[in-house]
C-alpha positions as CSV (number, residue, x, y, z in Angstrom):
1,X,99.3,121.2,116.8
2,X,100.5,118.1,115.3
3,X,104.0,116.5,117.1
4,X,106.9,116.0,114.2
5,X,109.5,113.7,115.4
6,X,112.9,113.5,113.2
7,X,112.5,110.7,111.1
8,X,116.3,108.4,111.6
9,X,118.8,109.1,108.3
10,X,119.2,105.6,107.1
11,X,121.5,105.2,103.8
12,X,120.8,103.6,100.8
13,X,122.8,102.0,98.4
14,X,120.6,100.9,95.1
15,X,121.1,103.1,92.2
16,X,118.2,105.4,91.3
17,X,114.9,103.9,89.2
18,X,114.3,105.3,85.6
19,X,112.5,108.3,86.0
20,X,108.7,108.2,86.7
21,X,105.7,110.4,87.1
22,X,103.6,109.4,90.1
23,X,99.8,109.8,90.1
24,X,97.6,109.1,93.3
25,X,94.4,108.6,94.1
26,X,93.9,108.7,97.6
27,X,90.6,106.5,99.3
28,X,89.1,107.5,102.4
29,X,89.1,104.2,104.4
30,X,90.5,102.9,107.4
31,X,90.4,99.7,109.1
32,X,92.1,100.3,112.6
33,X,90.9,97.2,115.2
34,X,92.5,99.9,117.8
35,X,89.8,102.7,118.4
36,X,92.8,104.8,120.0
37,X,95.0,105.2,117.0
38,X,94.5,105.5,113.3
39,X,96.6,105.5,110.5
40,X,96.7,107.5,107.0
41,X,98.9,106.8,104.6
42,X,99.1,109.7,101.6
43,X,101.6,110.3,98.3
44,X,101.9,114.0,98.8
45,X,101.1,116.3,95.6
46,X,102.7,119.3,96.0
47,X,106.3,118.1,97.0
48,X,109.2,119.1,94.8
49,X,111.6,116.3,94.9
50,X,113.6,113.9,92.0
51,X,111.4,112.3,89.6
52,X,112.2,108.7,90.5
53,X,111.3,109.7,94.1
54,X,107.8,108.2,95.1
55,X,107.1,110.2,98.4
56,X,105.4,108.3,100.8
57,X,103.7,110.1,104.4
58,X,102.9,108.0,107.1
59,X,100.5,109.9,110.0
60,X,99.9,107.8,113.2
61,X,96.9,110.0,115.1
62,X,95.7,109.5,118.6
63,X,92.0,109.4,118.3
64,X,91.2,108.6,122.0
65,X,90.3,111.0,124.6
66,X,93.1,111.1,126.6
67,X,97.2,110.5,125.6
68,X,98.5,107.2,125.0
69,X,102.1,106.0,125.1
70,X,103.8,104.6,121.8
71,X,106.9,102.7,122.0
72,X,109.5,105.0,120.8
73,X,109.9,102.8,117.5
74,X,106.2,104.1,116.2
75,X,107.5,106.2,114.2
76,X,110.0,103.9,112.8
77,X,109.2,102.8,109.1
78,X,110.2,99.1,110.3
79,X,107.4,98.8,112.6
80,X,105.0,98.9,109.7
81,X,104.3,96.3,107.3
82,X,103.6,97.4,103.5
83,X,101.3,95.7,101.5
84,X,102.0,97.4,98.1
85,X,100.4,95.1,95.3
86,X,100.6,95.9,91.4
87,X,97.6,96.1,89.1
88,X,97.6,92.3,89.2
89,X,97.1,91.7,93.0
90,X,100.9,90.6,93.1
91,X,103.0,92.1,95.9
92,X,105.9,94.1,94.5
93,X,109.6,92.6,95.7
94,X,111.1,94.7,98.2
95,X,114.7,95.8,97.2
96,X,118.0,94.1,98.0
97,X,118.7,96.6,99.9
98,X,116.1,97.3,102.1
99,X,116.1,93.3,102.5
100,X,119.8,93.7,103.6
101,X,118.6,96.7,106.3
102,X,115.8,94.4,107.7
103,X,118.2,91.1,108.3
104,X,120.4,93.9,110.3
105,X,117.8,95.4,112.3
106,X,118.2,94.5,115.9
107,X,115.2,91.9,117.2
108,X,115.7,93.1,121.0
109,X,112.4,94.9,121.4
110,X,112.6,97.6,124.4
111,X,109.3,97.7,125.9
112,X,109.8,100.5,128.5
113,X,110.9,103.5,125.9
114,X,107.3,105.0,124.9
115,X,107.0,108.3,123.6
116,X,103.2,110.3,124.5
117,X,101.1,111.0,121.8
118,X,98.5,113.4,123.3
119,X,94.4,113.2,122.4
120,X,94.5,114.3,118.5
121,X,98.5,114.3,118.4
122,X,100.2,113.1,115.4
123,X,103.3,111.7,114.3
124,X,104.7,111.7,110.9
125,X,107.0,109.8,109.2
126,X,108.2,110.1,105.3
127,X,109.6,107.7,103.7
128,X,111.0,107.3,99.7
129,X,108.7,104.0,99.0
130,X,110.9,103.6,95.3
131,X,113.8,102.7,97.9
132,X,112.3,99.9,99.7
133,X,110.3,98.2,96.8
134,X,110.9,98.1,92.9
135,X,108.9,100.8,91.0
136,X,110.7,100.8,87.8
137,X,108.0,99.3,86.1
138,X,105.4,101.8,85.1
139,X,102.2,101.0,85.8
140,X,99.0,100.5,89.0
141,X,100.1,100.3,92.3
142,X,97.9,100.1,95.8
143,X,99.2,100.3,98.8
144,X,98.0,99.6,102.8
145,X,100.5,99.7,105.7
146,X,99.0,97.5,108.4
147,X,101.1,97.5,112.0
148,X,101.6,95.8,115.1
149,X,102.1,98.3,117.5
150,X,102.1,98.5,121.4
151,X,99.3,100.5,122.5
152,X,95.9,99.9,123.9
153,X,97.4,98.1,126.9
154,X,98.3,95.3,124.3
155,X,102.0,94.4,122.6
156,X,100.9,93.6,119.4
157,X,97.8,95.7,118.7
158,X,96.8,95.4,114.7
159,X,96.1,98.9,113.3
160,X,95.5,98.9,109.6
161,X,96.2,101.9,107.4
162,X,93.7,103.3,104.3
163,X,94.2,102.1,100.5
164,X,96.1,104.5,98.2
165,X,95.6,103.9,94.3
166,X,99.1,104.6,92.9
167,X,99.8,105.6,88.9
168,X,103.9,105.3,87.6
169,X,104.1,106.7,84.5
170,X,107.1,107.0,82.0
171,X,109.7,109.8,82.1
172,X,108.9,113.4,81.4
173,X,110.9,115.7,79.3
174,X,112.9,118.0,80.8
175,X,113.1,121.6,80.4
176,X,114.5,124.5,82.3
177,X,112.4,127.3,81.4
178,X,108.9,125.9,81.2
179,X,105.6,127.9,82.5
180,X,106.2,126.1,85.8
181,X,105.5,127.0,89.4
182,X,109.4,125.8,90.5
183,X,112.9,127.2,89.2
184,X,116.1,125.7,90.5
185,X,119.6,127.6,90.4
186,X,123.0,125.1,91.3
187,X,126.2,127.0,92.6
188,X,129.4,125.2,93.2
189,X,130.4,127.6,96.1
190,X,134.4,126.2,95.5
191,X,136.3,126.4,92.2
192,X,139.5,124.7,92.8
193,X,139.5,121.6,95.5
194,X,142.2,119.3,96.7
195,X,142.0,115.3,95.5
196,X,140.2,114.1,98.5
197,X,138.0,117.1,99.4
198,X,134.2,116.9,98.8
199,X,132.9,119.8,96.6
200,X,130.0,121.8,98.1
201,X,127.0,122.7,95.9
202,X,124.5,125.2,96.8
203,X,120.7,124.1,95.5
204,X,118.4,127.0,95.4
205,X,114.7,126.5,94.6
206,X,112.4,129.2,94.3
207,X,108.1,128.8,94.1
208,X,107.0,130.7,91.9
209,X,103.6,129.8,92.2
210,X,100.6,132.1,95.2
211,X,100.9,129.1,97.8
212,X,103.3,127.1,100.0
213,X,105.3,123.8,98.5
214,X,107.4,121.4,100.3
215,X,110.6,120.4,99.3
216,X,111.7,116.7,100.4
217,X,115.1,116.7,102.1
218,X,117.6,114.4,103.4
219,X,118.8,114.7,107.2
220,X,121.5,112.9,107.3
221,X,122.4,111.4,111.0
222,X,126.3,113.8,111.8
223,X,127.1,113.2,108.6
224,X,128.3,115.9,105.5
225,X,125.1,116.1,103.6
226,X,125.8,114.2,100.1
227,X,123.9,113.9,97.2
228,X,120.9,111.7,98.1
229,X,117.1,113.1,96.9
230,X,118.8,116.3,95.7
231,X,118.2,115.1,91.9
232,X,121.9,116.4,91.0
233,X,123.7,114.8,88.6
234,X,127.6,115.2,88.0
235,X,129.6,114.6,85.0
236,X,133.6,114.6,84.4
237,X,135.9,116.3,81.6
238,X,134.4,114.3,78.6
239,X,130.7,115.2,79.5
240,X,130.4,111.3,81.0
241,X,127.9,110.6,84.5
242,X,130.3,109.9,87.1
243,X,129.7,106.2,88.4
244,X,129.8,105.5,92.4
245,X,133.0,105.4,93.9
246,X,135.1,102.4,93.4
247,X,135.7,102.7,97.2
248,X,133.1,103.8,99.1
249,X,134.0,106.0,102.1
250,X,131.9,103.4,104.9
251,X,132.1,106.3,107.7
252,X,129.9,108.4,104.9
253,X,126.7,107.8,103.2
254,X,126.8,105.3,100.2
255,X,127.2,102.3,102.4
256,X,124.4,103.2,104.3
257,X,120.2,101.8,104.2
258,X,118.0,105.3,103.2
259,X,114.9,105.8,103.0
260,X,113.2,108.6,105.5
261,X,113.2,112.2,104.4
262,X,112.0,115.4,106.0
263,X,110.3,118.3,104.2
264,X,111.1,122.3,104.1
265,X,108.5,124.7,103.2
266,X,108.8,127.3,100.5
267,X,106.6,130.0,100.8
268,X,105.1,131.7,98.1
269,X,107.0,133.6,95.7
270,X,110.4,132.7,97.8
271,X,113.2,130.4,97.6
272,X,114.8,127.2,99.8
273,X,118.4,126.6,99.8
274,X,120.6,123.8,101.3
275,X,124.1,123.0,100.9
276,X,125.3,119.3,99.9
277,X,128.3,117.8,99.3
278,X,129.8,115.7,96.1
279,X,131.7,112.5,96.0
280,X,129.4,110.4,98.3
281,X,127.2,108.4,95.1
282,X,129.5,109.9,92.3
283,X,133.2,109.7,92.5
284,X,135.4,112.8,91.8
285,X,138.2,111.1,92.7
286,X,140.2,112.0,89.9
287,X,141.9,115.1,89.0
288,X,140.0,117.0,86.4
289,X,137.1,119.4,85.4
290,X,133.9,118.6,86.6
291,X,130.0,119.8,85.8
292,X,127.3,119.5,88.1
293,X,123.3,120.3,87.5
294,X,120.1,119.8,89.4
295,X,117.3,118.1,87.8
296,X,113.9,118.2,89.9
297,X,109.9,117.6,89.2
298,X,107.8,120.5,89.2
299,X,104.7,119.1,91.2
300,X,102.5,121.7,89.7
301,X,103.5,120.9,85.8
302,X,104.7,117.9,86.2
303,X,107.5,118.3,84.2
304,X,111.6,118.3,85.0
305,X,113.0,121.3,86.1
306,X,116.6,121.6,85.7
307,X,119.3,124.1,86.4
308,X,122.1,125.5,84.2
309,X,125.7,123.3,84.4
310,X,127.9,124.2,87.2
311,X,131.7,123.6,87.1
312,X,134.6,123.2,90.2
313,X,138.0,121.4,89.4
314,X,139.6,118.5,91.6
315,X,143.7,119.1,91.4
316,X,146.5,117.4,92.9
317,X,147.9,119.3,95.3
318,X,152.4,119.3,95.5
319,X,155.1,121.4,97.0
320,X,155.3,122.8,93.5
321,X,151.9,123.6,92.5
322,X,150.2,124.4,96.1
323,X,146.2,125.1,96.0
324,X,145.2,128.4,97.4
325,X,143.8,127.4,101.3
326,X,140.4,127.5,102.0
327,X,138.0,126.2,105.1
328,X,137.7,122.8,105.9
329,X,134.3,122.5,106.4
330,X,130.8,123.5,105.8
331,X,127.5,125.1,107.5
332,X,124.8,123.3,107.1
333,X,120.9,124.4,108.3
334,X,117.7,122.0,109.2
335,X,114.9,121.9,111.4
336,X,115.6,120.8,114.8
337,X,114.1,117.9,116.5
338,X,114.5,118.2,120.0
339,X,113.1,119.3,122.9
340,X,109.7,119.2,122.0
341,X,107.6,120.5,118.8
342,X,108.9,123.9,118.5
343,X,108.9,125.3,115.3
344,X,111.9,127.7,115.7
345,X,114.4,124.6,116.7
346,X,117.6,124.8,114.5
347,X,120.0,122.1,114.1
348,X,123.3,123.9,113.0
349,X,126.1,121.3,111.4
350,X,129.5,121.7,110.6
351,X,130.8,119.1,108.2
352,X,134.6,118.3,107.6
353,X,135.0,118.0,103.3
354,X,138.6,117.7,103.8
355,X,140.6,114.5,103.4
356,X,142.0,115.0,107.2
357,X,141.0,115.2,110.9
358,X,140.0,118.6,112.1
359,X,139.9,120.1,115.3
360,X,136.5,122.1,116.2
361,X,133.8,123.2,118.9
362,X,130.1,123.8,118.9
363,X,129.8,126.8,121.6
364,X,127.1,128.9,120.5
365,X,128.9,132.2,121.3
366,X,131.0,131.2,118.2
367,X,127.4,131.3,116.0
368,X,127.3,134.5,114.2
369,X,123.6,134.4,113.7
370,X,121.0,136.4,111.5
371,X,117.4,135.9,111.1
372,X,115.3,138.4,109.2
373,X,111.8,138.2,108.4
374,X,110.9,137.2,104.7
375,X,110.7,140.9,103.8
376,X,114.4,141.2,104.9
377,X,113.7,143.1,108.2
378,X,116.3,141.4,110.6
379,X,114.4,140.6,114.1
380,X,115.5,141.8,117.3
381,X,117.0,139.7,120.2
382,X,114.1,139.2,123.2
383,X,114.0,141.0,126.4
384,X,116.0,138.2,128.4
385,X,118.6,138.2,125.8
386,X,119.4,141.5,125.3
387,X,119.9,141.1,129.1
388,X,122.1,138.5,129.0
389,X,124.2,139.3,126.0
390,X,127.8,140.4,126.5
391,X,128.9,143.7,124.3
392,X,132.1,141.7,123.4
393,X,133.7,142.0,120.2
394,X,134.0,138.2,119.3
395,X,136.2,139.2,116.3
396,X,139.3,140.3,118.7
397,X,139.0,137.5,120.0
398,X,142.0,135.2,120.2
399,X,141.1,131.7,117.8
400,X,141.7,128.2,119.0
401,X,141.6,128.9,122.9
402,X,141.5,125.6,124.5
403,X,140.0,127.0,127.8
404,X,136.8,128.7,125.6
405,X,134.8,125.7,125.0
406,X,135.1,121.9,124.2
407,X,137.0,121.2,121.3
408,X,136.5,117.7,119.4
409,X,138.1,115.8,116.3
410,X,135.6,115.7,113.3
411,X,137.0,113.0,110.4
412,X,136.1,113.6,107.2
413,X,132.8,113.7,105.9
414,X,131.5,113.6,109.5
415,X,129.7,116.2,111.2
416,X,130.1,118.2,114.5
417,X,125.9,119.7,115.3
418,X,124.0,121.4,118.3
419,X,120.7,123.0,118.2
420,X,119.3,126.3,118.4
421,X,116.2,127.2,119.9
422,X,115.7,130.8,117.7
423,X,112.6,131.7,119.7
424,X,114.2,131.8,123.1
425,X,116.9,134.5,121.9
426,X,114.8,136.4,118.8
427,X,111.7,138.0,118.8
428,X,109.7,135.7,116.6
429,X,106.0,137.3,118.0
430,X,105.6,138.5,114.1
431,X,102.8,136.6,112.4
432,X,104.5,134.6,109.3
433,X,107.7,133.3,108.3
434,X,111.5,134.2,109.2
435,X,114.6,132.9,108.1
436,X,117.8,132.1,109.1
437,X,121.4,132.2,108.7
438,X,124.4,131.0,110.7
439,X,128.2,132.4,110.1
440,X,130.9,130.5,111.5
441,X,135.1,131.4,111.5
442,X,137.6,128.9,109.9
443,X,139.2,128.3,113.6
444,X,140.7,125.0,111.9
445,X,142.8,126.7,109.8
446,X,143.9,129.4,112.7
447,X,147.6,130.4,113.7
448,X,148.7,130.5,117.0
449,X,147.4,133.7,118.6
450,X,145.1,134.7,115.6
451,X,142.3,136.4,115.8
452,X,138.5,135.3,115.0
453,X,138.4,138.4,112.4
454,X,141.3,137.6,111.0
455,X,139.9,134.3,109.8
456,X,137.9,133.4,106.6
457,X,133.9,133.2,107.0
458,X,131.9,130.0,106.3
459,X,128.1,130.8,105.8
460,X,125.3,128.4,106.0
461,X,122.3,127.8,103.8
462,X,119.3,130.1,104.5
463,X,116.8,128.0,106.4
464,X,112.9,129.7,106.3
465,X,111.5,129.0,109.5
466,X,107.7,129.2,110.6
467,X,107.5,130.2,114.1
468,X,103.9,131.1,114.7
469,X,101.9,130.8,111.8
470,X,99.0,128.5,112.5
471,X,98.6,125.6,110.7
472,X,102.2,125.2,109.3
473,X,103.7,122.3,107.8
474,X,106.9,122.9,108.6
475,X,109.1,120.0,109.3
């Protein structure tokens, strides 16, 4: 099965293109002067993802017989060069900003950090090309990635990707009820938010369509989740786009080089969700009514997909007019990363959307945890955990003990994560798909002597999972 490592959440700061349709025609060649590793470069076609977003996937395979050590920084975009070239053999100008992110990079090479890449392993890496070069203009593109890379018993071994034929086209019209194989639903989960508080928005994508599609993601490095490749769009009282903040928040998002994504699976005739919050690349700032919608591509009609308006309100909070309380922070769900390629890793995030420092902790016997296959049958713990699990009623529990866990101060917009492991606690043996869902009490918020059921409920986003089912793409 092919390795996945977590592509690193860089931050971008360029407003978005015009909108584009993306063709590709992918060739079959390769030029790798290293008969250990090969490289294929592909613009995926069945991705659902914002129209100005040109996805690019970026597969380093060990063709040798035996493993071979990479330097950990393979699977870094920097390591690769990109020879993208329009239709009149003219390289296309990186942007400012990924200029910027080069001349920052460190040039301290560490030579004795190599990952193994086992006989036929792969690693992937995604990356939104339209942030590191110009494609505004419509028009033909090719692209080869050749790279230096330290393999083959040689620092600077020259492996050279295949050519991809690349078609921009103008904007599409949009439409939210077209004869399309997506349909995307927004929900601003709070009504009524403090000046200062991001506003979390629930995106919801279901496939309509008899086979898989991905959706591209962002993961942002502990971090709230903002609004970058989600293709919302938000708009204040007198219908107007909301511009970027006057005063980006630097320990967020917007001040930050992007361009890696992941991908999540949608299964057929299911949806996705993930929870993002506002006022990272548009500024709600202001008291005042505010509409939100989602406007994605369709990859099977190629056409826009957008969902209804959605509307939450930013007030002033005063002694006279106090705002009804509410948690702190949100759940957020995405494929885990660690400890090798297991499918049923989960990295659980709790982000602070307040305007002030909060006290939390990450224990795991806080997680209030469902999974449920995609038929809604909930799975049952394994063997060894039903063992180990203590019948204590967590909701009598007393909130905010110091001597429970270890408690840390989350700023705003930062995050607080750990990861699951859902296989080593769930019966996953099923052949297929499951899904989970973590549930988490607003212990920032607690009175002394409390209890945990006393407390208001913060649920995650739904996060489809594929545990065994061979061949998945799941990243």
């Amino acid at each position: 099965m092919a390795m996945r490592l977590s592509p690193v959440a860089a931050q971008d700061v360029s407003p978005p293109p015009t909108s584009q349709q993306l063709k590709v025609v992918q060739s079959t060649g390769t030029d790798a002067t290293c008969p250990g590793l090969k490289i294929e470069i592909r613009v995926p076609d069945d991705v659902v993802r914002p129209q100005a977003s040109v996805l690019l996937e970026i597969k380093l395979t060990n063709v040798a017989h035996d493993t071979i050590w990479v330097s950990s920084t393979s699977s870094d975009f920097g390591s690769y060069e990109f020879e993208l070239k329009d239709a009149q053999g003219t390289l296309v100008p990186r942007t400012a900003e990924w200029m910027r992110a080069l001349s920052e990079r460190s040039s301290i090479v560490t030579l004795n950090v190599a990952t193994p890449l086992a006989a036929g392993a792969s690693l992937v890496t995604d990356l939104m090309l339209d942030k590191m070069f110009d494609l505004r203009t419509p028009g033909q593109y090719t692209l080869r990635v050749p790279a230096f890379l330290p393999v083959c018993g040689n620092l600077g071994t020259r492996v050279t990707s295949n050519l991809i034929h690349i078609t921009v086209d103008e904007p599409l019209n949009r439409s939210s009820k077209p004869k399309a194989g997506i349909s995307v639903v927004a929900n601003a989960t709070r009504a009524l938010l403090p000046i200062g508080w991001g506003a979390p928005l629930e995106i919801a994508v279901r496939n309509n369509t008899s086979h898989s599609l991905k959706w591209a993601v962002d993961e942002p490095p502990n971090t709230a989740p903002d609004e970058f490749l989600t293709g919302v769009e938000v708009f204040n009282a007198a219908g107007t786009l909301c511009p970027p903040p006057e005063r980006p928040d630097h320990n967020w998002s917007f001040s930050r080089f992007r361009a890696t994504a992941s991908t999540i699976e949608i299964p057929p005739g299911k949806s996705a969700d993930q929870i993002i919050l506002l006022g990272d690349l548009f500024d709600i700032s202001k008291p005042g009514r505010y509409e939100a919608k989602v406007v994605l591509l369709d990859p099977m009609s190629n056409r826009l997909i957008e969902s209804s308006l959605v509307s939450f309100e930013i007030e002033e909070m005063t002694p006279s007019r106090p705002l009804p309380g509410q948690p702190p922070f949100l759940v957020t769900l995405q494929s885990g990363h660690f400890g090798g390629p297991d499918p049923s890793n989960v990295l659980i995030c709790m982000s602070n959307i307040s305007d002030h420092d909060i006290r939390m902790d990450n224990s795991s016997s806080k997680d209030f945890v469902s999974v449920e296959d995609l038929n809604g049958s909930p799975a049952t713990l394994t063997e060894a955990a039903q063992m180990a699990r203590k019948l204590v009623d967590l909701t009598q529990q007393q909130a905010g003990l110091d001597q429970c866990c270890s408690w840390y101060t989350v700023k705003p917009r930062k995050a607080l994560c750990g990861g699951l492991t859902v296989g080593a606690i769930y019966d996953l043996s099923k052949t297929g798909a499951y899904r989970i869902r973590v549930d988490r009490y607003d212990e920032p918020d607690a009175s002394p002597r409390q209890k945990l059921g006393d407390l208001p409920i913060v649920r995650s986003n739904w996060l489809t999972i594929f545990d065994n089912a061979a061949g998945s793409s799941e990243r």
